[in-house]
C-alpha positions in Angstrom: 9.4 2.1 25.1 11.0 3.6 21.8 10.0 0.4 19.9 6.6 0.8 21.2 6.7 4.2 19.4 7.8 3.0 16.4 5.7 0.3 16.1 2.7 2.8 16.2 4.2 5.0 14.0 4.3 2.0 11.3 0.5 1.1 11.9 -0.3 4.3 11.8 1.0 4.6 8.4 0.0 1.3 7.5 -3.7 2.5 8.3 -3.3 5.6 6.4 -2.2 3.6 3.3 -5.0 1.0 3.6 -7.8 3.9 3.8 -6.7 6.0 1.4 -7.1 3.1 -0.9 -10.6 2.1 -0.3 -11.3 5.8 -0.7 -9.9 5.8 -3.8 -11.6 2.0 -5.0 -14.8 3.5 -3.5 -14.7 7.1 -5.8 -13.4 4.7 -8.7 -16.6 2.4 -8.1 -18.8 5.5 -8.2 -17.4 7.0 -11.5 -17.7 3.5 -13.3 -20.9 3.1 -11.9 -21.8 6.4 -13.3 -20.1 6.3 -16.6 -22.3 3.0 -17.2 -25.1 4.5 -16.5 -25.2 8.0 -18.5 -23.9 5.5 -21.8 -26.8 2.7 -20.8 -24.3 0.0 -20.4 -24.4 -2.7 -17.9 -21.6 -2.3 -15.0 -20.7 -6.1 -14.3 -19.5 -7.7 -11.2 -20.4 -3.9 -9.3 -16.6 -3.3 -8.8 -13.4 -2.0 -9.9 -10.1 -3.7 -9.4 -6.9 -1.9 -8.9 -4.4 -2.5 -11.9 -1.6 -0.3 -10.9 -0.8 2.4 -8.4 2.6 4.5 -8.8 4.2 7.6 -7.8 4.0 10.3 -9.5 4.0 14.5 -9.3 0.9 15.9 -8.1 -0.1 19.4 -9.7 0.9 21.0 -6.2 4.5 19.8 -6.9 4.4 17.1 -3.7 4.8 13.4 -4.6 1.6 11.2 -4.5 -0.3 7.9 -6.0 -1.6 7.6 -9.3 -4.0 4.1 -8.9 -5.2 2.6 -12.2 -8.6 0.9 -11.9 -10.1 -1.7 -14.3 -13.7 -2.5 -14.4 -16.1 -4.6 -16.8 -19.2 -3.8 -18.5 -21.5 -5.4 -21.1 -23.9 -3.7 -23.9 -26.3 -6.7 -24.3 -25.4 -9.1 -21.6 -23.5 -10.8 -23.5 -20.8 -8.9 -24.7 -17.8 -7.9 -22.1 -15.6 -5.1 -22.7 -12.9 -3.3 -20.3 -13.1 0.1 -19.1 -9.8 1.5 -17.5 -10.0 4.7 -15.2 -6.9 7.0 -13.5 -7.2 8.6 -10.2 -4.6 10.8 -9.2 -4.9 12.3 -5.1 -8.8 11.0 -5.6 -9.0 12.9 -9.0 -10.3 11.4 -12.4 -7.5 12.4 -14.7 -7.9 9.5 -17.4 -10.9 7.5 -18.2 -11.7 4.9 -21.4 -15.1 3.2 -21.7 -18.6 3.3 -22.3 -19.5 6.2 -24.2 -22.4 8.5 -23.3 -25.4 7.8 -25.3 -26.1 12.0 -25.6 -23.6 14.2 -25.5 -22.6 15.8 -22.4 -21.6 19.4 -21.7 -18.8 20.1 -19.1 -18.2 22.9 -17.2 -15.2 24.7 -18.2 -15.1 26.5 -14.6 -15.2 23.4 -12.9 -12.1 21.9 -10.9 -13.1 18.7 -11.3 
């Protein structure tokens, strides 16, 4: 009976892992998505690929996942360059890549 427990305490946790990592794939899909977009880039192959994920301090001082995602995109078709974003606890704390096209004005009262 106790290693029934524990055994669904693992796949639990094995669960949690595997979710929170197609949450994070999914948002890092979006934001490439979008970045291509606003610079009027082409996003190729319409995914992201996970370079690197490791632990690291979150702002709230608990220990999380930093994930690195790589995705492609192309300015005539032709061309392919690498775009690299950083998600930290699902947020966007580094991006490199297609620049916007017009210049874009953040919201300094935003969180995110």
């Amino acid at each position: 009976m106790p290693t029934l427990v524990i055994v669904m305490i693992v796949c639990a946790a094995a669960f949690a892992f595997w979710s929170a990592g197609r949450a994070a794939a999914e948002r890092a899909g979006a934001l490439g998505r979008d970045a291509c977009r606003a610079s009027g880039v082409q996003w190729l192959d319409q995914s992201v690929h996970l370079q690197r994920m490791r632990v690291c301090r979150l702002d709230s001082g608990w220990l999380g996942l930093e994930r690195t995602f790589r995705f492609d995109y192309s300015h005539d078709g032709i061309d392919r360059h690498v775009g690299r974003l950083v998600l930290r606890d699902g947020r966007l704390v580094a991006f490199s890549g297609p620049a916007a096209r017009e210049p874009v004005t953040l919201d300094a009262g935003s969180s995110r």
